[in-house]
Structure formats: structure tokens, C-alpha cells
C-alpha positions in Angstrom: -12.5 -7.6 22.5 -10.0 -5.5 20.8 -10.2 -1.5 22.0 -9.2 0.9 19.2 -7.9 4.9 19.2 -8.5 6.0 16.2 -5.0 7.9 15.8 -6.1 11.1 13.3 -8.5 11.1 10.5 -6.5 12.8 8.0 -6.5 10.2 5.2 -9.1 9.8 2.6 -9.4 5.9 3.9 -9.5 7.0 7.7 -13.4 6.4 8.1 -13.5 4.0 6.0 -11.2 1.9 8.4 -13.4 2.8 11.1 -16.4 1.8 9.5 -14.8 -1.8 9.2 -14.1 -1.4 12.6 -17.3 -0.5 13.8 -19.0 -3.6 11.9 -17.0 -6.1 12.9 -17.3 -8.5 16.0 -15.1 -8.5 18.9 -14.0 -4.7 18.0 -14.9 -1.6 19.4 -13.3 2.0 19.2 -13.2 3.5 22.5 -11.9 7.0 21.3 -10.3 9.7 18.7 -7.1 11.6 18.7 -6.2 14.2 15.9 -3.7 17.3 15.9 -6.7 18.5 14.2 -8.8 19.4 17.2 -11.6 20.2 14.6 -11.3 17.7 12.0 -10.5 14.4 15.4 -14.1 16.2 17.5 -15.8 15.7 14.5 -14.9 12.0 14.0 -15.2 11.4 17.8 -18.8 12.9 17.6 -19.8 10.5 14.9 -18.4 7.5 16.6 -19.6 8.3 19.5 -16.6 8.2 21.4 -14.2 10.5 23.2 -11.8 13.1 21.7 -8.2 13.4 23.1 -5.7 15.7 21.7 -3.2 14.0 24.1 -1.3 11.6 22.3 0.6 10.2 25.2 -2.9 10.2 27.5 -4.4 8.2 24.2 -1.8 5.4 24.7 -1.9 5.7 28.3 -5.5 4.8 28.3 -6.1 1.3 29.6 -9.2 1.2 27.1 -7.4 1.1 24.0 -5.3 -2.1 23.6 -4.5 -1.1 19.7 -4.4 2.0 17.0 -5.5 2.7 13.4 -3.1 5.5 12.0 -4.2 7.6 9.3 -2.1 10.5 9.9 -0.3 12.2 7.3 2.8 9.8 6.2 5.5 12.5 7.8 4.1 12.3 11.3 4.1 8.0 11.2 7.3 8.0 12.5 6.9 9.7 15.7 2.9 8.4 16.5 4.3 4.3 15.4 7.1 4.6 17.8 5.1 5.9 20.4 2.1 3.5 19.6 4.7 0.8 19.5 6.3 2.1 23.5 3.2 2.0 24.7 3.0 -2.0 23.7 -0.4 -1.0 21.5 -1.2 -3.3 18.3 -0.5 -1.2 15.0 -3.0 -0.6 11.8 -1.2 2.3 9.4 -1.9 3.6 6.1 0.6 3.4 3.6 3.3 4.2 3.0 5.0 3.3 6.2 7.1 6.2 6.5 8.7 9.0 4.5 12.4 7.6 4.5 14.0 4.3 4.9 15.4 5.3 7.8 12.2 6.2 9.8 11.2 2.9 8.1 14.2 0.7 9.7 13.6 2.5 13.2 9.6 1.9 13.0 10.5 -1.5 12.1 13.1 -1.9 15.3 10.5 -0.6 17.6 7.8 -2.9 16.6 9.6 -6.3 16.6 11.0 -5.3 19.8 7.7 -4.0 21.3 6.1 -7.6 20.1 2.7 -6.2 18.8 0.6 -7.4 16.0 1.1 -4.8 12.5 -0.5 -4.4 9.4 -0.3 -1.7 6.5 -3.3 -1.1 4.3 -1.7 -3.0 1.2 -5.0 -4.2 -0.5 -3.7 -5.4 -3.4 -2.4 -8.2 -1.5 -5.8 -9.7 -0.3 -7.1 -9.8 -4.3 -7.6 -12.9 -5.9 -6.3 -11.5 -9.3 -2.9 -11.1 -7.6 -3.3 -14.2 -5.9 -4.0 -15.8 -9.0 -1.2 -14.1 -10.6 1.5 -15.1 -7.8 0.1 -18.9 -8.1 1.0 -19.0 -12.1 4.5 -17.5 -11.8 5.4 -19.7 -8.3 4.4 -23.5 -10.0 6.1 -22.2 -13.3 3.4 -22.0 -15.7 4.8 -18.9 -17.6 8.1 -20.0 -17.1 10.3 -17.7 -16.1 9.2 -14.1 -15.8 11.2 -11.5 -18.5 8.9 -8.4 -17.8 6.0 -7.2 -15.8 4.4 -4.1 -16.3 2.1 -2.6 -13.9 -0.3 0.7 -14.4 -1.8 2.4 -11.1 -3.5 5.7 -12.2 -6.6 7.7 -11.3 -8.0 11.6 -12.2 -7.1 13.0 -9.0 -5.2 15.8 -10.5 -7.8 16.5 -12.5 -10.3 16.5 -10.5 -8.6 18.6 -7.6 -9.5 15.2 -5.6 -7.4 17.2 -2.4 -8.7 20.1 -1.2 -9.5 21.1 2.7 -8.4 18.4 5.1 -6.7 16.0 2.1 -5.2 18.9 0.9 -1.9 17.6 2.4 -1.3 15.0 -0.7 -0.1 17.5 -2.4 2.8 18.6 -0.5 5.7 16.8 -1.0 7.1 17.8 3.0 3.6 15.7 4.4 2.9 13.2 1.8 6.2 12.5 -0.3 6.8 12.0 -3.4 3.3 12.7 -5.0 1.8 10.0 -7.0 5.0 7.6 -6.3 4.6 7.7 -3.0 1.0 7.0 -2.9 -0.8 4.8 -5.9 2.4 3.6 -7.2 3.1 1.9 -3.7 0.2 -0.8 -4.3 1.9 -2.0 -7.8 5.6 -1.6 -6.7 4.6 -3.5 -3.3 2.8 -6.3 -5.6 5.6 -6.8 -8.3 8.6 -7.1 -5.6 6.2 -9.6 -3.8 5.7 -11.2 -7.4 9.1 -11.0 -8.8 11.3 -10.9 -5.6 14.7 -9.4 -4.7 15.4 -5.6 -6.9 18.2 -5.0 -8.2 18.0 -1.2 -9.3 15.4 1.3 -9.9 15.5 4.2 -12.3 12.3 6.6 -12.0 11.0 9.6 -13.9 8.3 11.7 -12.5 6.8 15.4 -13.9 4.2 17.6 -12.2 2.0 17.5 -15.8 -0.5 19.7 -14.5 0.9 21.4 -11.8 -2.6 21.3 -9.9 -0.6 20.2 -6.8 3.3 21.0 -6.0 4.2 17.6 -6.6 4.8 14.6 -9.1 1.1 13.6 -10.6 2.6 11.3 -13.7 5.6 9.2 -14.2 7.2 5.5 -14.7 9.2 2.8 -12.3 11.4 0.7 -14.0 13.3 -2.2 -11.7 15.8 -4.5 -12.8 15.5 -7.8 -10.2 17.9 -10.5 -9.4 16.0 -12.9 -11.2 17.2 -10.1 -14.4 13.5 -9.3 -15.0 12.5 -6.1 -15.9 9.5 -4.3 -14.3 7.8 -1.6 -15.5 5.4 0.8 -13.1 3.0 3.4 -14.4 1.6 5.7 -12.1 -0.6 8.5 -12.7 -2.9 11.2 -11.0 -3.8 12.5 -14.5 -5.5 9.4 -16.1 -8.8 10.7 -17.7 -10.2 7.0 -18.4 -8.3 3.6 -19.3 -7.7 0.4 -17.5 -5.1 -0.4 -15.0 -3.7 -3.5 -17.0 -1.1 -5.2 -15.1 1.0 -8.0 -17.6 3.2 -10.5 -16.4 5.3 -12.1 -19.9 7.4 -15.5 -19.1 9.3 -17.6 -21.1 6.1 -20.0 -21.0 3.5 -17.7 -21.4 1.9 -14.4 -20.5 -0.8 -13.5 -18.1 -3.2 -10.1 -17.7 -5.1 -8.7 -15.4 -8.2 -6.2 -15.7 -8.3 -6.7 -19.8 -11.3 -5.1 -20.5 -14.2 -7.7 -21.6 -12.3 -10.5 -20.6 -12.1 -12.6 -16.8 -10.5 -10.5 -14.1 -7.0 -12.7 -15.0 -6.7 -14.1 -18.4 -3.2 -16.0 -19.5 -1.7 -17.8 -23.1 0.8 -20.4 -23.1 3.3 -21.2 -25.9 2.4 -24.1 -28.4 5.9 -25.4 -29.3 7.1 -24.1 -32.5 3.8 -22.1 -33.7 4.3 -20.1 -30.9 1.6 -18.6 -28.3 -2.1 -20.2 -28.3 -5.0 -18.6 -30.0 -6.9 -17.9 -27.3 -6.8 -16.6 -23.5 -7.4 -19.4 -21.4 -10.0 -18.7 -18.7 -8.8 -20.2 -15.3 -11.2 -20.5 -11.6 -10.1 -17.1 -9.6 -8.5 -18.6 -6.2 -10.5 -17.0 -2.9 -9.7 -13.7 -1.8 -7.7 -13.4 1.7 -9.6 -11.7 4.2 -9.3 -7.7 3.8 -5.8 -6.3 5.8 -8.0 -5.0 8.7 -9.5 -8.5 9.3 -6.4 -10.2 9.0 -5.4 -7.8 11.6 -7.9 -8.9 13.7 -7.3 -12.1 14.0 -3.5 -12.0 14.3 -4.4 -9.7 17.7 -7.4 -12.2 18.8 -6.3 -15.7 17.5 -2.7 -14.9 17.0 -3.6 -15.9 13.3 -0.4 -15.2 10.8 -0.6 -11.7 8.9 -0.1 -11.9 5.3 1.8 -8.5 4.7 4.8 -7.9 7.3 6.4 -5.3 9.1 9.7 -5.8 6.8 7.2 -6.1 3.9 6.2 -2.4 4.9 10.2 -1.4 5.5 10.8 -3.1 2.4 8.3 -1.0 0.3 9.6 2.5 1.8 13.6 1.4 1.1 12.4 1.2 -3.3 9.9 4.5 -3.0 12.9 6.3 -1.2 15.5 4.4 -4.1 12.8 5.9 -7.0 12.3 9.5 -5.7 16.3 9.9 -5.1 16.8 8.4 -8.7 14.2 10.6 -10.0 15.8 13.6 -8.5 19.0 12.7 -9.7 18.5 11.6 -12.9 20.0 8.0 -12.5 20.0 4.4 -11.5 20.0 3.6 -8.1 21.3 0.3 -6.9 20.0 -1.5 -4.6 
């Protein structure tokens, strides 16, 4: 059995993760804390569990042998080091922390604490990413010359924060607006597709200054391999597709093209160039969601397929992008 604190409730995906708590076997949540009294007795009420605004009692408790942290991104430092001194299994939200700094201490603390860790990286666990990881690792689009992703949703236009999610939109509790929050799934994905960065040169506006941070911009990474990635990322996307196009020396593969399968690819024909057609290809089996795989690296010390590095890894380029976008230049990495 696997005993879970709920460690705040402040992100959107917070009861979400405790609903996939609460339905799976072997896992129970034994209580809530929040520096929220209001927002934490409310959760605790419909869980059914205890509310604690004592983080230190919450990790002293010999009930809880692991946490799910959906705190605001500036207070994951303190709550993951604590979590990880108190020898407690780790679940966070992403991103893992605010700098690269915080990032490399959470990272220290973990390893050294020897508890299982996972970060909400879904993107991961998809078969179109899988699919698109399989064609670029056994070559069949050659070597990769560009990616480019597109993460975007309304939420600027909709006024999606407001009340107890109205902390996206400072920069002090969430970062660096949109950059720091959808464009982590496609900047995570392409440095797990493309490897090693080189450099990074962003450029991020508040377009509709609905919140007091970044809702619209672009990533661009040079690798090692000398691919070029490119990264939309967007709060103010009124409709569209999140197309994300890998382009190889063999061939070129896309993902989400409207009316076509969830991953569709073309492959050069010698000297007349790139076939007619998009080839249609079996979709490999998603892995099991991050929280699962959680699970079972606590109760069958299974392997996780997202890493604590991974998760340092991801904060080092969002903290290279948001210091290139303030300073108007390329970053090296």
C-alpha cells in the first residue's frame, strides 16, 4: 500500500492527480496539507481525509510514505527538499523549480535521499511521441535538420486564471508565463528527441496583457547534432492544431495533422524526391500515465521513464530561454 499527502492543491491538475490516486489499487491518500487553510480543508473534506497546515507534522506522519506536490512552482524548492529529508517518495507538477539552481539542489537531495520521483511530463507516455522517437532512433528520416513544435491554448483569452489559479499569472509564483508552463511539454519532448542543446535564443510578449506575464512567443535551439528546433508556445491561440514536424535528411514525419493518423511520415524516392503520399504506420502502445509509472517504481521498484536529471535538465533550458529573452540574445549552453 502506498500512503499519500496531498502536498497543496494549488494547480489546475492537483485533483486530477488525486482522482488517479484514489482509483488506483494499492494507493490510498491518508491526508491534505495547503498554506491555503481554505482552499487544502476543502480538498481534505472531499477526500475524506485529514487537513494539516503543518508541513513538517505532514512528513512526520508515519501514514504517509509519499507526496503529490502541486504547489505553486516557487515554493517546490523548499516543500521537495523537505519531502526528500523526510525520506518520502516524490510526485511534482512541472516545472521542477523556478531556477537551475533550486533545480540542481532538489536534484542533490533526492538522489541522496534514495526515493522514487516523477514529474507530470505527459507527453512522454504518448504513443505519437513514442512513435516519433522510434523513426528518428533506427534512422528512418535520416538525420534530423529541424523540428518544430507548437504548444498553445486560449487561456489568455479566456481569463482561464482567476481565484485560486490566479497565481499563473505572476511571473514571482509561476515563472516565465507561457514558457514556463505549456512550452515545457514540447521543449522537454524535443531535447529527449534531438538530444544534447547547444544554445537557445527565445522571444516572448505579453500580447494581451490579460495577465502580467509572457502569453505568446518562440524557442529556437541549436543541438549538437547542428539541428535546429523550433518551439511555439502560446496562451492566445483562438483555434488551430498543435502540429509538431520532425524534417530528416530521409524523410519527414507529423504529428496531429488534421484528418490524417495521429503520426503520419514521407520518405524520399531517390532523385524524384519525397513520396506522394503520407505513409500510415501501427501507433506503438502508450507507456503507462507518469502517476502509474510512479507507482510501480515505489511498489515493484519498476524503472521510471522520466528522471530526476530529466526534470533538472528541463529547468537548466526554461531558465537559458527566459534569460535570453530578457536579454535579447543567444544563450549557450
Amino acid at each position: 500500500m502506498i500512503r499519500i499527502a496531498m502536498l497543496s492543491m494549488a494547480h489546475l491538475h492537483a485533483n486530477s492527480y488525486a482522482q488517479e490516486a484514489r482509483n488506483a489499487p494499492d494507493v490510498q491518500i491518508t491526508c491534505v496539507w495547503d498554506d491555503d487553510i481554505k482552499r487544502g480543508e476543502a480538498a481534505a473534506k472531499e477526500y475524506g481525509v485529514p487537513f494539516d497546515e503543518d508541513l513538517a507534522r505532514v512528513l512526520s506522519r508515519k501514514d504517509v510514505d509519499a507526496v503529490v506536490v502541486c504547489s505553486e512552482t516557487s515554493k517546490h524548492r523548499t516543500i521537495l527538499v523537505a519531502a526528500a529529508h523526510a525520506r518520502k517518495h516524490i510526485f511534482v507538477e512541472k516545472p521542477l523549480t523556478l531556477t537551475a539552481a533550486e533545480a540542481d539542489e532538489v536534484a542533490r537531495e533526492i538522489k541522496a535521499a534514495g526515493v522514487k520521483f516523477m514529474i507530470s511530463l505527459p507527453q512522454r507516455s504518448k504513443s505519437e511521441t513514442l512513435l516519433l522517437k522510434k523513426l528518428i532512433d533506427d534512422g528512418t528520416l535520416g538525420k534530423i535538420a529541424t523540428a518544430r513544435f507548437r504548444m498553445g491554448h486560449g487561456a489568455a483569452l479566456e481569463k482561464m486564471f482567476k481565484d485560486g489559479s490566479a497565481w499563473f499569472g505572476d511571473e514571482k509564483f509561476a515563472g516565465a508565463g507561457a514558457l514556463f508552463d505549456i512550452a515545457c511539454h514540447t521543449v522537454d519532448a524535443m531535447r529527449w528527441l534531438l538530444g544534447e542543446p547547444a544554445s537557445v535564443f527565445c522571444k516572448s510578449v505579453n500580447f494581451t496583457g490579460t495577465y502580467a506575464v509572457p502569453d505568446n512567443g518562440v524557442v529556437v535551439i541549436e543541438f549538437k547534432s547542428k539541428a535546429v528546433g523550433i518551439l511555439d508556445f502560446s496562451y492566445v491561440q483562438g483555434a488551430g492544431p498543435n502540429f509538431w514536424e520532425l524534417y530528416g535528411t530521409e524523410g519527414a514525419a507529423v504529428r496531429d495533422m488534421p484528418g490524417h493518423p495521429p503520426v503520419t511520415y514521407i520518405l524520399r524516392q531517390g532523385a524524384d524526391g519525397f513520396a506522394p503520399a503520407w505513409q500510415r504506420v501501427k501507433m506503438p502502445k502508450p507507456l503507462p500515465s507518469a502517476m502509474k509509472q510512479w507507482f510501480a517504481a515505489i511498489l515493484g521498484n519498476e524503472p521510471a521513464h522520466v528522471t530526476v536529471d530529466d526534470a533538472c535538465n528541463l529547468t537548466h533550458l526554461l531558465e537559458a530561454a527566459r534569460l535570453s529573452a530578457r536579454e535579447g540574445r543567444e544563450v549557450k549552453l
